[in-house]
LUMTORKOL-794469 format. One record per residue: residue number from 1; x, y, z of N, C-alpha, C in turn. Coordinates in pm, whole numbers. Example, Ala and Ser with C-alpha at 12.3 -4.5 7.8 and 13.67 -1.06 7.14 Angstrom:
2
PT   pos      n.X      n.Y      n.Z     ca.X     ca.Y     ca.Z      c.X      c.Y      c.Z
PT     1     1319     -569      780     1230     -450      780     1320     -330      780
PT     2     1285     -225      708     1367     -106      714     1290        3      787
***
This chain:
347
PT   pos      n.X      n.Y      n.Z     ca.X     ca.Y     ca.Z      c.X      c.Y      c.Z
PT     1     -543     3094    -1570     -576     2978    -1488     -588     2854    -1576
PT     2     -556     2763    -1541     -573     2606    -1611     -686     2567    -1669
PT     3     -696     2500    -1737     -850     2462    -1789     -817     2330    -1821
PT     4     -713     2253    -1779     -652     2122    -1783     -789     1982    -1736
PT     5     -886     2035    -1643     -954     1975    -1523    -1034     1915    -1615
PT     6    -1082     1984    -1732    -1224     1969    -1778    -1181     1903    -1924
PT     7    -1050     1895    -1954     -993     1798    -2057    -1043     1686    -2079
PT     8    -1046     1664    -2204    -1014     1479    -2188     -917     1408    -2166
PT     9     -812     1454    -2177     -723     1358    -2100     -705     1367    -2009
PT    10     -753     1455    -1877     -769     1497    -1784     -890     1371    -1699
PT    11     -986     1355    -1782    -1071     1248    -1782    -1031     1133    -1783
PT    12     -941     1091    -1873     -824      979    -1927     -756      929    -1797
PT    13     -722     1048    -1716     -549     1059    -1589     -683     1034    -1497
PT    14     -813     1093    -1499     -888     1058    -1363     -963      913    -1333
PT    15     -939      851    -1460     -983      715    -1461     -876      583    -1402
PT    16     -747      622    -1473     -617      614    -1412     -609      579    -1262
PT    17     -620      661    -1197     -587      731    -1048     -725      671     -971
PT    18     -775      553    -1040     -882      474     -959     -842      338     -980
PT    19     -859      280     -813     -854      148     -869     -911       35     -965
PT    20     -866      -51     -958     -904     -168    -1102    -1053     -242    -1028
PT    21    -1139     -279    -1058    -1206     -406     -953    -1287     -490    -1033
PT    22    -1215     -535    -1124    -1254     -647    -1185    -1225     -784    -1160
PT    23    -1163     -800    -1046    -1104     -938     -992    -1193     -964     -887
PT    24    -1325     -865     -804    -1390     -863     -749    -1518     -939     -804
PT    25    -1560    -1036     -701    -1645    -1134     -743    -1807    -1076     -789
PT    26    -1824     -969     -698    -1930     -934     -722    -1963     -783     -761
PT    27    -1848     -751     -900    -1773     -627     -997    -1912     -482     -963
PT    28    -2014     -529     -988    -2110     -467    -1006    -2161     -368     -842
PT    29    -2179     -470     -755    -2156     -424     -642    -2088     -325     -594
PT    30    -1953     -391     -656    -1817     -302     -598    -1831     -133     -667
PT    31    -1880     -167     -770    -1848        0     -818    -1961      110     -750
PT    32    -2070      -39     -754    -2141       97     -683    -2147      146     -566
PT    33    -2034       46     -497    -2032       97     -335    -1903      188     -332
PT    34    -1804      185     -427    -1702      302     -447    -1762      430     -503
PT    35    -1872      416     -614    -1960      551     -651    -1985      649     -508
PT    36    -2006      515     -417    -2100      622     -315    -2028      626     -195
PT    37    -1893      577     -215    -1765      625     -119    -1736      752     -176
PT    38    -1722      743     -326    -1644      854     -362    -1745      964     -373
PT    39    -1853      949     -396    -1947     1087     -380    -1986     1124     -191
PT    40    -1988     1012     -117    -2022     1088       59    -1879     1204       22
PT    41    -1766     1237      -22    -1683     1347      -14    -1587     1341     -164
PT    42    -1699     1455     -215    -1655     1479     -353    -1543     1541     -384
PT    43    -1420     1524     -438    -1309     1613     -482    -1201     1600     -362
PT    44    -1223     1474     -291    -1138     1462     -157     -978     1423     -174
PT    45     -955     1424     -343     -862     1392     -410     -781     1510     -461
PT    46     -874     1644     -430     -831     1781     -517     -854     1722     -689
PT    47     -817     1832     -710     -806     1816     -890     -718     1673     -990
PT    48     -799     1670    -1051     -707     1575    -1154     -545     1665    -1185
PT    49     -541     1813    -1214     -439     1851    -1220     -317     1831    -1117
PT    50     -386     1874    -1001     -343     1822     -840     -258     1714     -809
PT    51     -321     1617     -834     -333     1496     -838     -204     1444     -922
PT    52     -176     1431    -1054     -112     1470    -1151       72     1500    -1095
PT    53       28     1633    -1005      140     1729     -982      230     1618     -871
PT    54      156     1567     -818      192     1510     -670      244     1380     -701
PT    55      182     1307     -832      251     1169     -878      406     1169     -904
PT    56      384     1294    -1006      537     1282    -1126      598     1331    -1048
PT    57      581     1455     -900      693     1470     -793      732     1421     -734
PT    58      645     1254     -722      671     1148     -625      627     1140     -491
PT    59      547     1226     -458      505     1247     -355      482     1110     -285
PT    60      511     1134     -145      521      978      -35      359      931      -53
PT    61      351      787      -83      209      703      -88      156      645       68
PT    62       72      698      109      -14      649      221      -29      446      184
PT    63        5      412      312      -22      231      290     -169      232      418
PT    64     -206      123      353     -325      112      448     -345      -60      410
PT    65     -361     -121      493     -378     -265      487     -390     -360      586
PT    66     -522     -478      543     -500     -536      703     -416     -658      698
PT    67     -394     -650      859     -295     -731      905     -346     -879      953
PT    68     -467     -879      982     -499     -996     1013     -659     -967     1119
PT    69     -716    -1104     1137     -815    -1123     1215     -854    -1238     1300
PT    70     -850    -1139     1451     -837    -1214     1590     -966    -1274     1609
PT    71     -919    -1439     1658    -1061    -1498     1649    -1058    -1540     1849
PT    72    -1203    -1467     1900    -1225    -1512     1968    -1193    -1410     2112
PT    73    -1217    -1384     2198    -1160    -1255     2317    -1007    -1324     2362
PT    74     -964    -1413     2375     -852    -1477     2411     -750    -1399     2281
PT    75     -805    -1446     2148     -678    -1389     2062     -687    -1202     2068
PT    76     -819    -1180     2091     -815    -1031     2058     -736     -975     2168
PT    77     -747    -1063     2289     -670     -984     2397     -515    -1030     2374
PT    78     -440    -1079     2289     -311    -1141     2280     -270    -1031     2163
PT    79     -371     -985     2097     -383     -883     2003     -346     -770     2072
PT    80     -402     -717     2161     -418     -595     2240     -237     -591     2293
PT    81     -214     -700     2334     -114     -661     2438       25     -692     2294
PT    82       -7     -679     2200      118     -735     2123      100     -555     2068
PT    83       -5     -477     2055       31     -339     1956       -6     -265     2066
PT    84      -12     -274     2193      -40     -221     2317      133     -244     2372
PT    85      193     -304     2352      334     -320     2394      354     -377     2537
PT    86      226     -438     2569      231     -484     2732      216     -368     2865
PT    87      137     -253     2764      117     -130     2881      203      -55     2853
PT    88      334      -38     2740      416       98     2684      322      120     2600
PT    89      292      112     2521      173      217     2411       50      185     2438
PT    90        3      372     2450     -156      339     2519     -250      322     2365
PT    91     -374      211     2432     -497      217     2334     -597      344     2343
PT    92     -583      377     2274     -716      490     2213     -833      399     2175
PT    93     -908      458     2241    -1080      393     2208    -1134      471     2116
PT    94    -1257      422     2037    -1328      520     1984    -1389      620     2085
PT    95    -1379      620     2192    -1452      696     2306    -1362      802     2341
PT    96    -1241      793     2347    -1122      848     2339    -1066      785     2491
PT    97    -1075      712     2547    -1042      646     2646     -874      626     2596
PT    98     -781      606     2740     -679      537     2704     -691      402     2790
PT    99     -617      307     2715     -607      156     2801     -446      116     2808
PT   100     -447      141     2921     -258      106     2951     -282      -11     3074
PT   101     -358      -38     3067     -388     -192     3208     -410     -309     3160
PT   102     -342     -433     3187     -377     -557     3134     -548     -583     3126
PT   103     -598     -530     3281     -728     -557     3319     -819     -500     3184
PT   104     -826     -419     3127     -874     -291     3064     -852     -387     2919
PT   105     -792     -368     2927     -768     -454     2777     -827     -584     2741
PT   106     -842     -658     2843     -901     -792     2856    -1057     -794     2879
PT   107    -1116     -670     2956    -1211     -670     2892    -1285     -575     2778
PT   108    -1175     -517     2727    -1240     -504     2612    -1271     -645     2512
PT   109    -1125     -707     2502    -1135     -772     2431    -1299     -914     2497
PT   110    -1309     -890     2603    -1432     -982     2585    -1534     -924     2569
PT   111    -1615     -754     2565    -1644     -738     2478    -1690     -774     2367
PT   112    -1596     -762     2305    -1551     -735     2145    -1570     -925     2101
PT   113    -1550     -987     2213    -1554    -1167     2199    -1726    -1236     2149
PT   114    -1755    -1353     2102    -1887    -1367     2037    -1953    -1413     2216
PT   115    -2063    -1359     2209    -2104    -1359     2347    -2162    -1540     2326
PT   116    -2162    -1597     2278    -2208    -1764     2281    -2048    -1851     2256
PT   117    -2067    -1846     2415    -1921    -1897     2458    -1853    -2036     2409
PT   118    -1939    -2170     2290    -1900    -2204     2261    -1842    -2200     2136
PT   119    -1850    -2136     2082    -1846    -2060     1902    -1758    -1946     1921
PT   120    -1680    -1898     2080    -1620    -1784     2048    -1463    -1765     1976
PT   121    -1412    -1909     1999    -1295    -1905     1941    -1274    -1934     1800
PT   122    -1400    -1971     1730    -1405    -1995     1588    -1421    -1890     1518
PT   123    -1465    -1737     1621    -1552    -1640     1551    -1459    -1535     1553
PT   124    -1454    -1445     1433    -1366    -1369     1470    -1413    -1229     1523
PT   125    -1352    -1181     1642    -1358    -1076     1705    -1323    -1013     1650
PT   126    -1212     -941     1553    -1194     -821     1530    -1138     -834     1426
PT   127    -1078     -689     1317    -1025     -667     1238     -913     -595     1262
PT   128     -787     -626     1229     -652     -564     1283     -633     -466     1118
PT   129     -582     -368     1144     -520     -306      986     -387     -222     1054
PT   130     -333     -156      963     -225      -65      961     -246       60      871
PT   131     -205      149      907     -186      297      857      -58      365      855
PT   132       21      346      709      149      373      766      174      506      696
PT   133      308      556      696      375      678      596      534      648      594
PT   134      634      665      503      748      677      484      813      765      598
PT   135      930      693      613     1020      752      760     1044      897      678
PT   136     1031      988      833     1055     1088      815      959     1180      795
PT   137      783     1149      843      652     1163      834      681     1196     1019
PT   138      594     1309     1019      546     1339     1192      524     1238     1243
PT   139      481     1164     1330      419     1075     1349      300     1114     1443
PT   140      299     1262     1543      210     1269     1566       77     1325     1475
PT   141      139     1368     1325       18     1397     1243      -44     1294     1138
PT   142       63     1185     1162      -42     1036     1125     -101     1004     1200
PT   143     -108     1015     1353     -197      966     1464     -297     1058     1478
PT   144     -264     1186     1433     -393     1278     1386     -460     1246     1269
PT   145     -412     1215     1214     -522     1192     1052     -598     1054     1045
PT   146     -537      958     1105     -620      824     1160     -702      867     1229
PT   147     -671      910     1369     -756      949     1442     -899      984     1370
PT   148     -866     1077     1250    -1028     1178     1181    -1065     1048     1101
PT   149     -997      944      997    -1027      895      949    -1089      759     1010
PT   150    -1065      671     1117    -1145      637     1230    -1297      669     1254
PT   151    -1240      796     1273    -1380      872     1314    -1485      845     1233
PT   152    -1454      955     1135    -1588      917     1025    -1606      813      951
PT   153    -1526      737      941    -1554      610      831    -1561      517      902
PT   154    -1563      497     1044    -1567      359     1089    -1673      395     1255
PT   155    -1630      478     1324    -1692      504     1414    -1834      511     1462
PT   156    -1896      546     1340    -2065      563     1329    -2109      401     1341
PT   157    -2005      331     1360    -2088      173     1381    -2037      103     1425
PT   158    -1892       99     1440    -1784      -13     1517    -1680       80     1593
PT   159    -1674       -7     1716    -1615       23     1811    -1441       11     1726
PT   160    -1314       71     1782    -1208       72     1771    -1114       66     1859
PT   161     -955       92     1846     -916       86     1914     -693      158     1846
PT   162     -687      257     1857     -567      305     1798     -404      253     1848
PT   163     -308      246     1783     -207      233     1869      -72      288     1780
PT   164      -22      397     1811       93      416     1736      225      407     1758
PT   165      302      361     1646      389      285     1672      518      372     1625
PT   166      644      368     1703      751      479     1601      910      380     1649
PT   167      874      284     1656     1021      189     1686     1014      155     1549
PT   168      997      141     1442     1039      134     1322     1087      290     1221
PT   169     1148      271     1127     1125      384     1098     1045      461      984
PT   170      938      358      984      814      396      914      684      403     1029
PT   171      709      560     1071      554      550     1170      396      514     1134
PT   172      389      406     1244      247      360     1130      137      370     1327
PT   173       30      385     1252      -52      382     1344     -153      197     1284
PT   174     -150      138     1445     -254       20     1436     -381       25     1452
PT   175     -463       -9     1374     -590       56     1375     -686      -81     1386
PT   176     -739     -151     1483     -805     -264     1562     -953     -269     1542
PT   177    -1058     -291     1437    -1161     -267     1474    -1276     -357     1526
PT   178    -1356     -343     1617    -1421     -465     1638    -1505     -521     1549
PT   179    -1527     -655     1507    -1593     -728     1377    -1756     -697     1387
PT   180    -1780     -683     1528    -1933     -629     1549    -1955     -530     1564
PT   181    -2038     -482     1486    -2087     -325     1508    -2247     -322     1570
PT   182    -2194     -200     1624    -2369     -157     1748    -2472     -237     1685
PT   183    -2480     -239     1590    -2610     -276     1512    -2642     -454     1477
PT   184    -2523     -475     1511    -2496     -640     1469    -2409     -646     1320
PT   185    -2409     -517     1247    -2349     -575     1111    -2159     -605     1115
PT   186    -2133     -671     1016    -2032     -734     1080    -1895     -661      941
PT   187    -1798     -584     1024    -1677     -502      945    -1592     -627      898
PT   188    -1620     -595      735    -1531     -669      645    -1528     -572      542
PT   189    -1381     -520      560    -1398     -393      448    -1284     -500      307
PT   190    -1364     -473      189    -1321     -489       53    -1214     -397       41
PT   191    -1162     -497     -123    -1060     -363     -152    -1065     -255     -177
PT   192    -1160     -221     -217    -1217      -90     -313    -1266       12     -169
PT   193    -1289      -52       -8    -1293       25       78    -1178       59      153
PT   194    -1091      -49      156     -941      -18      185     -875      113      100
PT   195     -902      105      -43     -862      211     -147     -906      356      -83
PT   196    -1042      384      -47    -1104      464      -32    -1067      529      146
PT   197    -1039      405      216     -954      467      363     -794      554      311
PT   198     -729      480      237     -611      538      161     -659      702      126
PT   199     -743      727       77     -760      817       18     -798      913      150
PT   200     -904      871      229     -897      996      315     -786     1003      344
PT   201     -727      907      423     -581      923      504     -467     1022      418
PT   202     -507     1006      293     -382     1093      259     -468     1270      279
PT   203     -581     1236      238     -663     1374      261     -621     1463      374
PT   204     -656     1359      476     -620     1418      660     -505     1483      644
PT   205     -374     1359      585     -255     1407      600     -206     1536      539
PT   206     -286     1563      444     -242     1648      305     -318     1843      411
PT   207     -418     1801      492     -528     1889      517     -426     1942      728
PT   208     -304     1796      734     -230     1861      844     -103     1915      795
PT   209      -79     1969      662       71     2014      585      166     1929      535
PT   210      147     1761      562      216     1642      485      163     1612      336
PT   211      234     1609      263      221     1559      127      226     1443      129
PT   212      105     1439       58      111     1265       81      -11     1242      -66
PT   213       -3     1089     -138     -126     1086     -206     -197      936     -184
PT   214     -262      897     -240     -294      733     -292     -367      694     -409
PT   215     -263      602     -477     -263      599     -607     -291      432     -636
PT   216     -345      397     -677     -314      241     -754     -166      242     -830
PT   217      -92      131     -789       24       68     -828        8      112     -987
PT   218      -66       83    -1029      -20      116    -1187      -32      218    -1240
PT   219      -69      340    -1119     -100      494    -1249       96      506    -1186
PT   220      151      474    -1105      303      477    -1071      418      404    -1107
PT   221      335      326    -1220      435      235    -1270      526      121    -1204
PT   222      395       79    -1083      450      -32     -986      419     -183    -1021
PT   223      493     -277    -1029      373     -347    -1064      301     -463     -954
PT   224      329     -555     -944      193     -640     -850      315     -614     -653
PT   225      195     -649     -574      231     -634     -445      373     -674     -443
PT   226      418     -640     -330      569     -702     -290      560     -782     -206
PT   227      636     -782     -114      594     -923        8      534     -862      119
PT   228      457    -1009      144      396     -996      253      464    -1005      409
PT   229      415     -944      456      451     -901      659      507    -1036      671
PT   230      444    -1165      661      503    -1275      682      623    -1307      650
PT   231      681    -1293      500      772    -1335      418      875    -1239      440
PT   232      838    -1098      478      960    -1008      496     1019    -1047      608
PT   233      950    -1102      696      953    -1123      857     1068    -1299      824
PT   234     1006    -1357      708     1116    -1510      705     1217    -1444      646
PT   235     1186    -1321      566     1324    -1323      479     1446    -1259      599
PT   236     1418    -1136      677     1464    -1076      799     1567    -1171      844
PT   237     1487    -1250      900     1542    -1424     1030     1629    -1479      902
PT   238     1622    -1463      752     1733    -1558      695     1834    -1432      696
PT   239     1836    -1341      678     1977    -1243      642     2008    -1221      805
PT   240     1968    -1301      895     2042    -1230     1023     2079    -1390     1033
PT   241     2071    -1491      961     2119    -1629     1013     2083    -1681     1088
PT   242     1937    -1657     1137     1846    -1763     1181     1737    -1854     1157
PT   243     1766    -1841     1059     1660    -1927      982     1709    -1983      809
PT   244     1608    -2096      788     1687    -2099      620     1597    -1993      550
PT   245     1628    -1995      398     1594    -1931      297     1432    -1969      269
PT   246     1323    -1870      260     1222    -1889      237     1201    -1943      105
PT   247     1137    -2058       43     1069    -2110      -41     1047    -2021     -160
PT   248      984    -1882      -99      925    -1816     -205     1125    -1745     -292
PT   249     1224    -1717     -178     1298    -1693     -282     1394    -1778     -343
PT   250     1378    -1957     -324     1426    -2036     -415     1342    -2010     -551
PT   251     1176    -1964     -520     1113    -2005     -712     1186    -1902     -746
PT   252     1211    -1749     -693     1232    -1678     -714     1375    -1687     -829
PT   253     1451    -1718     -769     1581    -1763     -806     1566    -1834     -924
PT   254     1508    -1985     -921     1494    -2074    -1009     1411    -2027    -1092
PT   255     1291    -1937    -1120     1223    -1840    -1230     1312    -1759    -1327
PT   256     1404    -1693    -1247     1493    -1566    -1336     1609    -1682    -1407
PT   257     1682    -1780    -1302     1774    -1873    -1392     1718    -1925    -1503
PT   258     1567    -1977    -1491     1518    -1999    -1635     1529    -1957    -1753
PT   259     1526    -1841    -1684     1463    -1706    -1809     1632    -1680    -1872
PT   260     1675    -1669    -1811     1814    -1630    -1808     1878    -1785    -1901
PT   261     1874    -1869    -1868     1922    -1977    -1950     1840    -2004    -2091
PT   262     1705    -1901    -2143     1634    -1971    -2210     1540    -2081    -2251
PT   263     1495    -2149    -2112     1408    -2231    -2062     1271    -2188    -2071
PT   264     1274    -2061    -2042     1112    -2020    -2028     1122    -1880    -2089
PT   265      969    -1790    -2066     1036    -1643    -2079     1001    -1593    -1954
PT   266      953    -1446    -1978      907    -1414    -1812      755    -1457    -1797
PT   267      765    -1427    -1661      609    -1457    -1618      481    -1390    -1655
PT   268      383    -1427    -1678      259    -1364    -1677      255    -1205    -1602
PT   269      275    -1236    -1494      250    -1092    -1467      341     -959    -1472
PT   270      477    -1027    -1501      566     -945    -1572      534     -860    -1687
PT   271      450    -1012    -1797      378     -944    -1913      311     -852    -1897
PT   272      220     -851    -1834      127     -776    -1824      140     -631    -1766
PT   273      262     -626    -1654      295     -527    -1596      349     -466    -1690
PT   274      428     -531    -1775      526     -438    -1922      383     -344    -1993
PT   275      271     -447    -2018      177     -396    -2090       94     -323    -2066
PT   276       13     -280    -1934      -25     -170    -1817       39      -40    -1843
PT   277      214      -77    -1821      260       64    -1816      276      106    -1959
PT   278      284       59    -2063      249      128    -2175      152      151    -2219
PT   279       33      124    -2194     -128      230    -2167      -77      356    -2100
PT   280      -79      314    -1979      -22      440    -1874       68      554    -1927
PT   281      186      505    -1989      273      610    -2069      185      701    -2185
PT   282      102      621    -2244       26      698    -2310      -38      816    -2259
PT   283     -172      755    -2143     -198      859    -2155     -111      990    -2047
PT   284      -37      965    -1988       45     1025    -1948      108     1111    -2058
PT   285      189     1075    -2135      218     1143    -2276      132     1252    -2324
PT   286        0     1232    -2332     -141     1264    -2350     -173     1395    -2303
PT   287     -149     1364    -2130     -143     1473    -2077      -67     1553    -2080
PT   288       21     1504    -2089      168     1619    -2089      123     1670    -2241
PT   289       76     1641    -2373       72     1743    -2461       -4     1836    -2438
PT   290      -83     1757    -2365     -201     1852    -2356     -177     1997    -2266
PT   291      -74     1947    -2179      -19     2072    -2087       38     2192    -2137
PT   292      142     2147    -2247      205     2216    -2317      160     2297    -2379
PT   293       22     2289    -2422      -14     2371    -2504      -86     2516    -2461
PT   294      -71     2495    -2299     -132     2587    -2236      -86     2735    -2213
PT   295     -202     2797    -2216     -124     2948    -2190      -46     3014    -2049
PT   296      -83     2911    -1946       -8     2890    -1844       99     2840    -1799
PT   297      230     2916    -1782      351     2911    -1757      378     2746    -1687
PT   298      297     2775    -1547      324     2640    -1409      227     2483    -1536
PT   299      169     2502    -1616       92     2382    -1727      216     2370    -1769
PT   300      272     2429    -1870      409     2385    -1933      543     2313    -1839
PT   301      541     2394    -1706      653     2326    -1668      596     2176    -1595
PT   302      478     2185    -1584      429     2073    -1531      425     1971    -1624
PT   303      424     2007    -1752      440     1878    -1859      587     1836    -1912
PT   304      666     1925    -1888      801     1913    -1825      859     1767    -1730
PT   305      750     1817    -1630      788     1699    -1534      741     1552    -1579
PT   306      640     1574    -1637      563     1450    -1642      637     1374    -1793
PT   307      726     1417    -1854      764     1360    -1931      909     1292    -1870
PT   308      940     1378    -1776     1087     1344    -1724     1000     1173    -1618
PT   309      908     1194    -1578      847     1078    -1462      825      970    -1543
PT   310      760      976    -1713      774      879    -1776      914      856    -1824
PT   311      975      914    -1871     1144      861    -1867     1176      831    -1795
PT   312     1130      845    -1656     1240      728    -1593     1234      568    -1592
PT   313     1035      520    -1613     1010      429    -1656      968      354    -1544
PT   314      907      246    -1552      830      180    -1455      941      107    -1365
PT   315      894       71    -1227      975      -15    -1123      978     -121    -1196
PT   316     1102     -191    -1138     1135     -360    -1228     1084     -391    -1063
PT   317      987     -558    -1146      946     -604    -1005     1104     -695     -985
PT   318     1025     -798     -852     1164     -866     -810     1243     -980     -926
PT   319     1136    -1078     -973     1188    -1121    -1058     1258    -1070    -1170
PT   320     1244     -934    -1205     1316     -882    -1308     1438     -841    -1250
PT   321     1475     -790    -1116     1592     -750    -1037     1668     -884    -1069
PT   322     1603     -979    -1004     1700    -1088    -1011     1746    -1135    -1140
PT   323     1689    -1109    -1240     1727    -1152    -1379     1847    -1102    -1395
PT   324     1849     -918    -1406     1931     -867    -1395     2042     -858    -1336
PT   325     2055     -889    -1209     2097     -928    -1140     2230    -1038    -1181
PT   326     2149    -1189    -1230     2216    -1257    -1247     2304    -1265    -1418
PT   327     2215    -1161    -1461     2323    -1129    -1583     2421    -1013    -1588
PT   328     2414     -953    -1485     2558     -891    -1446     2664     -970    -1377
PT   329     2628    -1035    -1335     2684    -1163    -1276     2778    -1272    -1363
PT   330     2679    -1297    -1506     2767    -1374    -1583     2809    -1276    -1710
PT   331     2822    -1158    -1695     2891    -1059    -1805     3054    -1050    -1737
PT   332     3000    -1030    -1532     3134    -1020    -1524     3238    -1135    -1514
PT   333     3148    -1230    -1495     3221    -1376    -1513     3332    -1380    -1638
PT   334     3228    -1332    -1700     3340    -1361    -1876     3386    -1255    -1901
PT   335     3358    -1154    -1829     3457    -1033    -1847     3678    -1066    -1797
PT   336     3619    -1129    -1660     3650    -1187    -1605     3790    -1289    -1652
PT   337     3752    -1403    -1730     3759    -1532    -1815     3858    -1441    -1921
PT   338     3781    -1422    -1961     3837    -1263    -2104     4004    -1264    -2080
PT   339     3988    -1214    -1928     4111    -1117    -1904     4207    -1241    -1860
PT   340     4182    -1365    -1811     4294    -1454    -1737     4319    -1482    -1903
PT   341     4214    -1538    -1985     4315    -1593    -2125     4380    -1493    -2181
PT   342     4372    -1332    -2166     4497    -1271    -2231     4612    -1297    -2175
PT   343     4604    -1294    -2037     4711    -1302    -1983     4766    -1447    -1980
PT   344     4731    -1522    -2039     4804    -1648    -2097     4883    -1750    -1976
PT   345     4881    -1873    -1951     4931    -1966    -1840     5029    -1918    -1836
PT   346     5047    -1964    -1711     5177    -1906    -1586     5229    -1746    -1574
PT   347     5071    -1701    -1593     5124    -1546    -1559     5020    -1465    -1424
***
């Protein structure tokens, strides 16, 4: 049997496989309210070995993130009927109610609205998020594993409201919660609690026969977010020719031509992403010796893998695509150039 768990670099990979929260204003806070996320359900991650196995196989990453927040019973009910589909997809209550009626929906959302009717449209009623998985995920066992994760992490104090969605082909369940809870306290979940919904959700999923994990971007060699719902949504409307080119991918453009002409170098967080994943390779490396040395057959081939997952090497973010990009671009130009001057005028 393994004895990998109780390693130090095992210790090393479990420090890894937590998020960062030092950009968090009030650092101190934060850890200790993740201490006592991560101890209400100890080992909800399985083993550091586990854990480990499921990265370098690539296993599909649970997304969890919010989408926005409805201010006021007017927006929450414009809310309702936009992930409610106008009465095609029913709402799940925390009660387990379904709501397929305009009526039903409207008053929830007043409800859920600030009962001092002049302050209600300034105030926000609710918290919208998403729960998604990679196409090709059940979708009724993501609407099961929300469902549990709902339950216990949010239910004991705020009302909800589910809606799952499968016209894309990433089934994601919408997960609506109201900003007031029974008690008066008011749902604003941090990152480090978003991290920690990730984590059950892959739990649920992992506990209904889907493989699934959640990892911080950098134990995977990802580096900073990609675009946002908004920007995918401008970029969409420009590649179908209705719209112009979003802003964000002229800097885009004009960043890598820099770099590419020798104007600048790369960006800050390029740097840094280069410099992340070579920590990471380490102790990854680390582990994998450490595997090898084991008297267990499935340890060795598992450090096998994990050397092949660091060879393949970290994701290039976008600005580095486009760099690339545009220097294949002018290789073939003069590849190009090359070939008309052999072939010499008038041929």
């Amino acid at each position: 049997m393994s004895d990998f768990d109780s390693s130090f670099e095992a210790g090393q990979l479990a420090a890894l496989f937590k998020p960062k929260l030092t950009s968090d204003p009030n650092r101190r806070g934060a850890d200790m309210l993740l201490r006592s996320l991560s101890s209400r359900r100890a080992g909800q991650g399985g083993s550091t070995r586990a854990r480990l196995a499921r990265i370098v196989s690539r296993a599909p990453e649970v997304m969890v993130k919010v989408t926005g927040r409805p201010k006021g019973k007017n927006h929450a009910a414009a809310h309702f009927d936009y992930i409610g589909r106008k009465g095609d997809v029913p709402l799940e209550t925390r009660d387990g109610d379904i709501l397929t009626d305009k009526e039903d929906r409207a008053a929830l959302a007043r409800d859920w609205g600030d009962p001092v009717y002049w302050r209600d449209n300034s105030t926000v009623a609710a918290v919208s998020m998403v729960f998604s998985m990679p196409a090709g995920t059940d979708p009724d066992k993501v609407l099961s594993a929300v469902r549990e994760v709902a339950r216990s992490e949010i239910g004991h104090e705020w009302d909800y409201v589910l809606a799952l969605h499968t016209d894309t082909p990433r089934p994601h369940v919408h997960v609506t919660v109201a900003a007031r809870g029974d008690t008066g306290k008011r749902f604003n979940p941090r990152p480090q609690t978003l991290h920690h919904y990730r984590e059950r959700f892959a739990e649920e999923l992992r506990a209904r026969g889907v493989t699934a994990e959640a990892t911080p971007r950098a134990a995977r060699g990802v580096g900073r977010a990609g675009q946002s719902m908004a920007l995918n949504r401008m970029r969409q409307r420009y590649m179908a020719g209705t719209a112009p080119a979003p802003f964000a991918n002229q800097k885009i453009t004009a960043a890598a031509r820099d770099q590419l002409a020798g104007r600048s170098t790369a960006p800050d967080f390029v740097v840094r992403g280069r410099q992340a994943w070579t920590e990471t390779q380490h102790r990854y490396l680390a582990a994998a010796k450490r595997l090898e040395a084991s008297s267990d057959p499935a340890d060795r081939q598992l450090a096998d893998q994990v050397r092949q997952f660091v060879g393949a090497g970290r994701t290039p973010t976008i600005h580095e695509r486009s760099v690339a990009a545009m220097e294949r671009k002018r290789q073939s130009e003069r590849s190009r150039n090359r070939d008309r001057s052999r072939e010499g005028p008038g041929r």
